[in-house]
N, C-alpha and C positions, 0 to 999 in steps of 0.2 A: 477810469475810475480810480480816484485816492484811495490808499489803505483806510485812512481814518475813517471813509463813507464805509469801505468794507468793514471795517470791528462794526460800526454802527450797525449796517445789516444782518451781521454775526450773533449779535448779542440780542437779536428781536426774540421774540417766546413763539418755541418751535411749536409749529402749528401741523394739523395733519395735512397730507399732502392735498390741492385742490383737483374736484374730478375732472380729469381732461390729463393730467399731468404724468406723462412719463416717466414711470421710477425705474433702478434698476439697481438691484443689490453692488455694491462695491464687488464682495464676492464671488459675485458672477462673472467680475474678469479680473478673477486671481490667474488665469491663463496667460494676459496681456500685460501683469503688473510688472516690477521689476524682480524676476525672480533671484537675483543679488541680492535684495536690499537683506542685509544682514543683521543678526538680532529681534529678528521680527518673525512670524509665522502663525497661519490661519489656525484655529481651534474650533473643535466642535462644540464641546461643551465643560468651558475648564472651570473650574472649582463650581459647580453647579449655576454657571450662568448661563441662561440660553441662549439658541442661536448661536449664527457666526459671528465668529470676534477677530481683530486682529490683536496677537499677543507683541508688547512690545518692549525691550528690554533697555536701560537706559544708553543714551548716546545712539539710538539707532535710527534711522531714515528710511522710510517706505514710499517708496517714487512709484506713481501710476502715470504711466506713458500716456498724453491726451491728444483726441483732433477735435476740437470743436466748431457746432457752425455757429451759435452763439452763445450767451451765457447760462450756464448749469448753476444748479444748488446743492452742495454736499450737507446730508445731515446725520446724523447720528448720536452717542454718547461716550465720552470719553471717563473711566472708570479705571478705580483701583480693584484688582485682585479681594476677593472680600478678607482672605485671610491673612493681605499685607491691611487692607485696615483695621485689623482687629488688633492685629500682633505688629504693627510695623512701626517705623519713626519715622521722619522727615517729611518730603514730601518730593511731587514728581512735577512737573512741566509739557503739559501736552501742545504742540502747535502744529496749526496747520498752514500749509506755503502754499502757495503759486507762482511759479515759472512761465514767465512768455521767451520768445525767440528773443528779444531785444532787451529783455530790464533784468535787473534782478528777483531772485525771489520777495514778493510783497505779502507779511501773515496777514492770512484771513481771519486765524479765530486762534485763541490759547486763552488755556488757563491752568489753574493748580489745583493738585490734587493732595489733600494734606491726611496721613496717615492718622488713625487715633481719633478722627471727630465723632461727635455723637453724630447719632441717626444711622437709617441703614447704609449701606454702600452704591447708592444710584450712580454717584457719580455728579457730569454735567453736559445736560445736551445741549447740542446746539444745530444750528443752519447757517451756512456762511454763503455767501454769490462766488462762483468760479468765474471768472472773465473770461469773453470769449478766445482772450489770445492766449488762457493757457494752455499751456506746451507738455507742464509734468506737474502734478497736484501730489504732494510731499508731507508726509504726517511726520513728525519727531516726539521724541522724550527725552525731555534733561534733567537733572538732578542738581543739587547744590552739591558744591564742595567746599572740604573734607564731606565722606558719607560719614554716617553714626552708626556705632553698632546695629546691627539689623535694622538698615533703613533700607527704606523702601527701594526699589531699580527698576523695576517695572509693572506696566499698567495695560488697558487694554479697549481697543475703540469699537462699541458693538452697533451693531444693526447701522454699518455704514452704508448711504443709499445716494447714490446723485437724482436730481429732479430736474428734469426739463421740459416746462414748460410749453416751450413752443411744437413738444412732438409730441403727434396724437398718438393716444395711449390705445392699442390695441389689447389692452389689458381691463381694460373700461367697456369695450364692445362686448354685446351680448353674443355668445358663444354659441350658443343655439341651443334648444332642448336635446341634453347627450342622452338623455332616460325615453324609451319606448315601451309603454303600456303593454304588457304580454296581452296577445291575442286570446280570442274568447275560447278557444280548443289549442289545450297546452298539448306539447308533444308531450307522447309514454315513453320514457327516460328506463330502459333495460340495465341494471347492474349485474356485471358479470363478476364472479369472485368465484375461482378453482380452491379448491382446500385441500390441504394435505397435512395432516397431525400439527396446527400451528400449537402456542399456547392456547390452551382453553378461555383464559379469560381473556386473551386478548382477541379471540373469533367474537365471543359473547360481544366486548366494545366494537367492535367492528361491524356485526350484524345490527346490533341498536343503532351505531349513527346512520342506519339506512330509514330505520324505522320511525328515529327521532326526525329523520326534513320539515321542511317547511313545507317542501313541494310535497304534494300528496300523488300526482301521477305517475309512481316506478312500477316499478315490477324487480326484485330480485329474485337473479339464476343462481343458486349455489351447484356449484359440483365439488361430491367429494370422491376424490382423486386417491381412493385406497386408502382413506385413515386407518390407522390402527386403534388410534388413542379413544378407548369408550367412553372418555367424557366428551370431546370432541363430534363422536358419532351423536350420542346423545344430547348433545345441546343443536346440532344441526337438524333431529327428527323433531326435536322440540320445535323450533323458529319454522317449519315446513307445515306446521298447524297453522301459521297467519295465512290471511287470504292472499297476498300479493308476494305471499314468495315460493319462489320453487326450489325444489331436490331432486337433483339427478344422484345416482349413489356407482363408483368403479369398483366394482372390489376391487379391481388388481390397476395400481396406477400406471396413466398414460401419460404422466409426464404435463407440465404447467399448459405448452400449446394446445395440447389433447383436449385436458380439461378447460380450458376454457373456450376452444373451436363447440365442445359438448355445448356449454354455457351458450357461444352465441347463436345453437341450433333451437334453443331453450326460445331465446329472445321472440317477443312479439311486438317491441317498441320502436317506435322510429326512429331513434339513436340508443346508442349503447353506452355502457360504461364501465370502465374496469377498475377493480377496488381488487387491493389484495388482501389475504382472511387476516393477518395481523395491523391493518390499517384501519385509520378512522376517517370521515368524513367530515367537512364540518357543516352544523346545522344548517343553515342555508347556502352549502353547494346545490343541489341542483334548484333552488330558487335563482341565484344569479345565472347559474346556463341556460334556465328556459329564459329569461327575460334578454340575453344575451343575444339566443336562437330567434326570441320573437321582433326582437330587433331588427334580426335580418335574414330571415326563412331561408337562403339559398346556401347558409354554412354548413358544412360536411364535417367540421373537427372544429372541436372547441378543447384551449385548453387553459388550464389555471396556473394562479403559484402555490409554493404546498413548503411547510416545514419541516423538521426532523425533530423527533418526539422523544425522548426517552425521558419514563420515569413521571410521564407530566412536565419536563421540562424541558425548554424549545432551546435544541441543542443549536440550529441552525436555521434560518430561513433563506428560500430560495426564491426570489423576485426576477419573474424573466420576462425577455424582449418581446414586443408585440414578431408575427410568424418571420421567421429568417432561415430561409432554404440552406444557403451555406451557410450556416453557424450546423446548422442539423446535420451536415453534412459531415459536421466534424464531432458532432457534441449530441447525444439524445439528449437534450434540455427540455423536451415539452413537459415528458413524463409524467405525473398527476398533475391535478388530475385532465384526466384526458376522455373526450367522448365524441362518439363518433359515427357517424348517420351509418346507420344498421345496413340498407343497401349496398353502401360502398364497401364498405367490412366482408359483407360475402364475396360481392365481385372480385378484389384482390386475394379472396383464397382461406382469408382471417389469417391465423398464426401457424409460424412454421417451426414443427417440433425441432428440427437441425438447428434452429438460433436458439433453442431453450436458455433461457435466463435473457437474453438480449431481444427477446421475442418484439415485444413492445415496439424496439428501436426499428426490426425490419419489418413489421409492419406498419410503422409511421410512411418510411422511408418508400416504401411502395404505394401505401395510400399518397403520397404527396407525388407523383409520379402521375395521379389521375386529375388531383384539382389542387388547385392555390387558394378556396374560400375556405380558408383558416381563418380564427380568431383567440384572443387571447383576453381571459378575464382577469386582470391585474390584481387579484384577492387570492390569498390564502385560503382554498375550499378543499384542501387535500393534508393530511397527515400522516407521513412516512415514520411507520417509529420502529428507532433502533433497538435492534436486541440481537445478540450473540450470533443467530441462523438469519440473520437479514441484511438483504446489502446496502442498506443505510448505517449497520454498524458496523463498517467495513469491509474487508476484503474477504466475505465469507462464501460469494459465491464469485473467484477469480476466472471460472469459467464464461461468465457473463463480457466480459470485458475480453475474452480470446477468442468471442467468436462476434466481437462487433466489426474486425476490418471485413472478413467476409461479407457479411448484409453490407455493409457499404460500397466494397465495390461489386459486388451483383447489382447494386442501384445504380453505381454509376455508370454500367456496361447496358445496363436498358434505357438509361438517359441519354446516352451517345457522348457522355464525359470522359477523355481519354485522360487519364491521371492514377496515376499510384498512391496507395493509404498507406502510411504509416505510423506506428505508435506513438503520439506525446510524450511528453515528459509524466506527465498523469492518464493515471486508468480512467478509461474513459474517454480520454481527451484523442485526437484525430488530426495527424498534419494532411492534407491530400498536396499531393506533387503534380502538376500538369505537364503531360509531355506535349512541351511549347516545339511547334515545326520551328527548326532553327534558321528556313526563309523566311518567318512571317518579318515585316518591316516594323521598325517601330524607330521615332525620335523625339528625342530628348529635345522640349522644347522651352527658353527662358526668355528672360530681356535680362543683360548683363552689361555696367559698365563698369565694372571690382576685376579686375584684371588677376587679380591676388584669389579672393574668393573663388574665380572661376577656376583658377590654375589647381586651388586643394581638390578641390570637387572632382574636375577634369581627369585627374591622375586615376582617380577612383575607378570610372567608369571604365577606363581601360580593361582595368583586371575582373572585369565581370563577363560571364562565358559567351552569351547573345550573341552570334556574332551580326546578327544586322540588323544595329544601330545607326544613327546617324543624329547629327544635332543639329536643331535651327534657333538663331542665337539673333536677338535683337538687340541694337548695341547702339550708340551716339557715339564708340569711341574704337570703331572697327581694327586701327592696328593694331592699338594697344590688346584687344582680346583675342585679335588672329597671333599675336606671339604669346599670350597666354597659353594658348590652347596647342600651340606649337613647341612650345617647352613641357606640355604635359604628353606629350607622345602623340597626341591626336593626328591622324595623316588631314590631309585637304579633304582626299573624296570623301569622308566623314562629316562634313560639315556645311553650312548652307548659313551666310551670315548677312542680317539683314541692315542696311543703312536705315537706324532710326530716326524720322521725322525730327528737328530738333525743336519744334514744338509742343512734341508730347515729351511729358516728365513723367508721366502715372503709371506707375508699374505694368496695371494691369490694363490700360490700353499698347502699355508696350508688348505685352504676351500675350495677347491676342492680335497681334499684328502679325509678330512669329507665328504664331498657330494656324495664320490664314496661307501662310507659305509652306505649310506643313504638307506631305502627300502622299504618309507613310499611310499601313491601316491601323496600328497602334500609337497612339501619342503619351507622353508620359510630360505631362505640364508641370513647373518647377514655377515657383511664386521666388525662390532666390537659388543660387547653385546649393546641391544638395549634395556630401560627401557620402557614399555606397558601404556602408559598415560589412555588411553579409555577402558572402559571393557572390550569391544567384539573384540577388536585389531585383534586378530589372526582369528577368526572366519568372521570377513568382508572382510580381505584377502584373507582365502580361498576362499570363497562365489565367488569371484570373478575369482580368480585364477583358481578356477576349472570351469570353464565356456566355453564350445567348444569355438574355436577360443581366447583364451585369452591366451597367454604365462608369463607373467608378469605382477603381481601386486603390487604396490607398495606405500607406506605412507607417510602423511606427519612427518619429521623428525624434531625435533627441538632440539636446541641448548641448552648447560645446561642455558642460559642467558635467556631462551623462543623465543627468535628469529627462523627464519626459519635456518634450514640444508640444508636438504634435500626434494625438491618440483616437481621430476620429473625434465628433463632432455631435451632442446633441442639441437639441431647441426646442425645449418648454416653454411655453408662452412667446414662440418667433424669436429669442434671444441663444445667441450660440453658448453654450458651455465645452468648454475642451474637455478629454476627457482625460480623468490622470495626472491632467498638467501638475509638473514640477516635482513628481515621485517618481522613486529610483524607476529605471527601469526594467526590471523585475513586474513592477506596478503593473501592465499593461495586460489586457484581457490575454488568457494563454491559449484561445485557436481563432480562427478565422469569425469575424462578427459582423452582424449586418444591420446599420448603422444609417442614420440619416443625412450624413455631411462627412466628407474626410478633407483636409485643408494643409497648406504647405505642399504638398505632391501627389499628384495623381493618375491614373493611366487608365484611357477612355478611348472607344472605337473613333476611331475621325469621322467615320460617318455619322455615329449619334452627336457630335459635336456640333457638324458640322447642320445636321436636321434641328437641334436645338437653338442652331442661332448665333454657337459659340461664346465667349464671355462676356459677360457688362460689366463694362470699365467704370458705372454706375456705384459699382458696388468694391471698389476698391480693391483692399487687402482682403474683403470677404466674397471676392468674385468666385471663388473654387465653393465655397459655403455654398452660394445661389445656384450655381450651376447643376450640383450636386440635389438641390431639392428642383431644381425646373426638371432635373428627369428623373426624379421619383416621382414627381408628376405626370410626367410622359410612361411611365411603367417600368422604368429603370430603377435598378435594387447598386446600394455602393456600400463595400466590403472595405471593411479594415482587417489586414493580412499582417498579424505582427510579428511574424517573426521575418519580415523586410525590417531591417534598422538601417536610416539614413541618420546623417548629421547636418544640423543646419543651424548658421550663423545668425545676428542681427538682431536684433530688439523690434518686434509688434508694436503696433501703436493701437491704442482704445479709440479706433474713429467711429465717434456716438453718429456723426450725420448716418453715416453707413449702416450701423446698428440700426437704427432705428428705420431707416431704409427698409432691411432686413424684416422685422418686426411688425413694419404695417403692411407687408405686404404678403408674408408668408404664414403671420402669427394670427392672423383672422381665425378663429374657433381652433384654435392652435391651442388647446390646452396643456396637455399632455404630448411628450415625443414617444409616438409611436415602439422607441426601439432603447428607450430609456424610460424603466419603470417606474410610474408616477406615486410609487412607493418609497423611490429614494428622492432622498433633498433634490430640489430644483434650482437651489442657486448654487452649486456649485458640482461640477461635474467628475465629481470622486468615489460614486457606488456607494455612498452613507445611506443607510438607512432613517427614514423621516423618525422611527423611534427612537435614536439617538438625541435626538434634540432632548 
């Protein structure tokens, strides 16, 4: 196809997309874009434009690496800044290019953006055809010269989308009804709340948001726990007049566990729930947990997301994973609100005064010890609010946070987890150590023909503690990477190197060739050699990796710039978002996360590999992506462990056939990931909050 057929099709009047048609925000592979291109960078919401935009500075070039199987459509709007057209001169040059492997760049679409015009700032949309052969699809901004005093330099491309036609949109199929009718006998919802002299008016707000629900079936237990304060007392004998609430009264306090074990001796409802006396509910918490429960009768813990209050104003909000055993392991993150089938609550004993303040934490951590039917209602039904005596305002009860490595590893010693707890960097936060038996076997498995690449890497591995490792290395170019690897210190018996068929090219049929030669019980699969930043690299892996129920573990990956790579892996709507991609690395979640995809490296029992079927070369550069959700389908849970930091080389490519692979085959009632709250943005994988827009 001529350029000149392309402007023609460029300049057609951008229509909305037809139903059948595959869209997929540009944004959603700012993971795979050029993270060089320089003078460029994504925004949330700059000068009050919504949505993603890409910001572009003049003279800059934003390359998005392509695989195509045949022709896409890019469309979008190409705009100025509203306050360089208000205030600005000149004018700017927006173009868009295409690169195939054989020609030069041919523009699909440009035009001018002239500073000063009447009317408001829309800009100029448009829709241009990608040809199937390109290679890298290329935005610029030029400028006239000489510039003019305050002329304008840059501009900014919003709501960029490619369309492809020919792949069915899984985005289009009906998802199924996610809403379940509450049954005709709602569970009795017990709230337990222990009191001890809070503020008076904040008990007052606290007791009302129980009274104010939607759901009308509670029952609240107060106990008070030795108040002193007589207004306190008396607004409690007051509230003790409704019918559906009850008073227990200590003179002399027992302590938060005491009083609330009182509370849930109180209890006569099928699940329970814990509110503390300076917190609020919000009006329909427990209408979404009963409709949650009648969803699916057999849940034992349900829990919500909740904010931090002071003043009336929401100092923070806290949007958490659907249930993640090791994340909890390191993180009480369920915290409010939280509720919890009454039976199970006695059998574990309820609360133990010795964890006082972290009470909560070691009774999750034991209740999750009996059952895995957790669930998570993705809505703010909880309000934590801070004030001077609470430990949402800080560090006011530091005891809390010194007696959580205890509860955690009591938990871990009745789970049969051999590992050390140690402090984070943050209160609160949790590293666990695994003591990895220093015979377990594990190798290091690639397809390599970079002789160089392999030699940086190789050196690495050396100085990591493990000592039994071994590597299996699939290669087209065997001398060349047995002296590699022999100039990196590596002895022979370490090594197992495979003659690659030379008619496979595809990466990832090559590393699954290696993998099938593999016969270690650990395997650590590498998509390209992967340089060991952190000593214990390999050995926290395994730690992990071999841990009943874990199929996949995986690292934080960074970029030769230090930026992030690779950060674990979500999919809203079957489409992969990285996560973090291209921020410092600081960026990266700061304990152990559980996660639906981890990609670039990972380490998984050979046996679950090997019972899964091993990788689909089907699926390319996103073969670690699939495999990772085939055994989260099979009952495999996969950890991102970040404080593994590897280094890893190379430029991604955007291959849409694979994507969309991906997509229709994983993304069927895929609305939402699981482990990525459908409260933050979906197209791009950076923890933004959707009220940001």
């Amino acid at each position: 196809m001529d350029v000149a057929s392309l402007r023609t099709r460029a300049i057609a009047r951008v229509r909305r997309p037809e139903r059948g048609e595959a869209r997929l925000a540009l944004a959603a592979l700012r993971s795979l874009l050029d993270a060089g291109s320089a003078g460029a960078h994504w925004s949330i919401n700059p000068d009050g434009v919504l949505g993603r935009s890409l910001v572009m500075n003049a003279g800059a070039r934003y390359t998005v690496p392509l695989a195509l199987a045949g022709p896409v459509t890019l469309s979008g709007r190409a705009m100025l800044m509203p306050h360089d057209w208000v205030d600005g001169a000149d004018r700017v040059t927006a173009t868009v290019t295409a690169t195939g492997p054989t020609r030069p760049p041919a523009e699909l679409w440009s035009t001018t953006l002239r500073a000063g015009d009447r009317g408001r700032p829309r800009g100029r949309a448009f829709r241009c055809e990608v040809p199937a052969t390109t290679t890298a699809l290329s935005l610029t901004l030029t400028v006239p010269q000489p510039l003019r005093p305050r002329g304008v330099t840059r501009a900014l491309w919003h709501e960029l989308t490619l369309h492809d036609a020919a792949a069915a949109s899984a985005e289009e199929r009906p998802a199924g009804d996610r809403y379940v009718a509450p049954t005709a006998t709602e569970p009795l919802i017990s709230i337990l709340t222990p009191v001890h002299d809070p503020p008076a008016q904040m008990l007052k707000e606290a007791v009302d948001s129980v009274i104010g629900q939607t759901y009308s079936n509670w029952e609240l237990c107060l106990v008070d726990d030795g108040s002193r304060d007589p207004r306190v007392r008396a607004a409690l004998a007051h509230y003790a007049q409704q019918p559906r609430v009850k008073l227990l009264v200590h003179e002399r306090a027992r302590g938060i566990s005491g009083a609330t074990n009182a509370a849930l001796g109180m209890a006569t409802g099928e699940f329970v729930a814990l509110l503390d006396h300076d917190d609020t509910l919000a009006p329909e918490a427990l209408r979404h947990v009963a409709d949650r429960l009648a969803s699916d009768p057999g849940l034992d813990m349900v829990y919500s997301d909740e904010d931090v209050v002071a003043d009336g104003t929401v100092l923070e909000r806290h949007p958490k994973p659907g249930w993640s055993p090791e994340h909890m392991r390191a993180l009480m993150y369920t915290c409010h609100l939280g509720i919890y089938r009454r039976s199970l609550a006695e059998q574990v004993g309820g609360f133990r005064s010795r964890f006082d303040g972290c009470q909560d934490y070691d009774f999750v951590l034991r209740l999750m010890e009996r059952t895995d039917r957790i669930a998570h209602v993705p809505q703010i039904l909880y309000h934590w609010r801070a004030h001077p005596d609470s430990t949402a305002g800080g560090d006011a009860k530091p005891y809390a946070y010194l007696a959580q490595p205890g509860a955690i590893s009591e938990h871990l010693e009745r789970a049969g987890i051999v590992a050390d707890v140690q402090f984070s960097h943050l209160p609160g936060l949790h590293r666990l150590v695994h003591r990895v038996d220093p015979g377990l076997t594990v190798e290091i498995v690639l397809a390599c023909d970079d002789p160089d690449a392999l030699h940086r890497a190789a050196t690495s591995w050396m100085q990591q503690p493990h000592p039994s490792w071994r590597a299996v290395i699939a290669t087209h170019d065997r001398a060349a990477i047995a002296a590699a690897l022999s100039d990196a210190g590596i002895p022979q018996q370490r090594l197992t190197l495979i003659d690659a068929e030379r008619a496979i090219t595809d990466a990832t049929a090559l590393l699954g060739q290696a993998a099938q030669h593999a016969t270690a019980e650990q395997l650590l699969l590498m998509q390209a050699p992967a340089i060991g930043l952190t000593h214990d690299w390999l050995t926290r892996l395994i730690g992990y990796g071999s841990q009943p129920g874990i199929a996949a573990a995986g690292p934080v990956i960074l970029a030769p710039d230090g930026r992030i790579r690779e950060a674990g892996i979500a999919l809203p709507h079957g489409i992969p978002l990285h996560l973090n991609y291209g921020q410092p690395a600081a960026a990266a979640q700061p304990v152990v996360y559980n996660l639906s995809a981890v990609s670039g490296v990972l380490a998984t029992p050979r046996a679950v590999l090997a019972r899964l079927g091993g990788l689909r070369p089907e699926y390319r550069g996103l073969a670690l992506i699939e495999y990772c959700l085939r055994a989260g389908s099979d009952g495999g849970r996969t950890v991102l462990v970040p404080d593994v930091r590897l280094r890893m080389d190379g430029c991604p490519v955007n291959d849409l056939p694979a994507l969309w692979r991906l997509r229709d085959e994983w993304g069927r009632g895929r609305v939402d990931d699981p482990y990525y709250n459908p409260n933050f943005l979906a197209d791009r994988g950076d923890f933004i909050p959707r009220s940001s827009r």
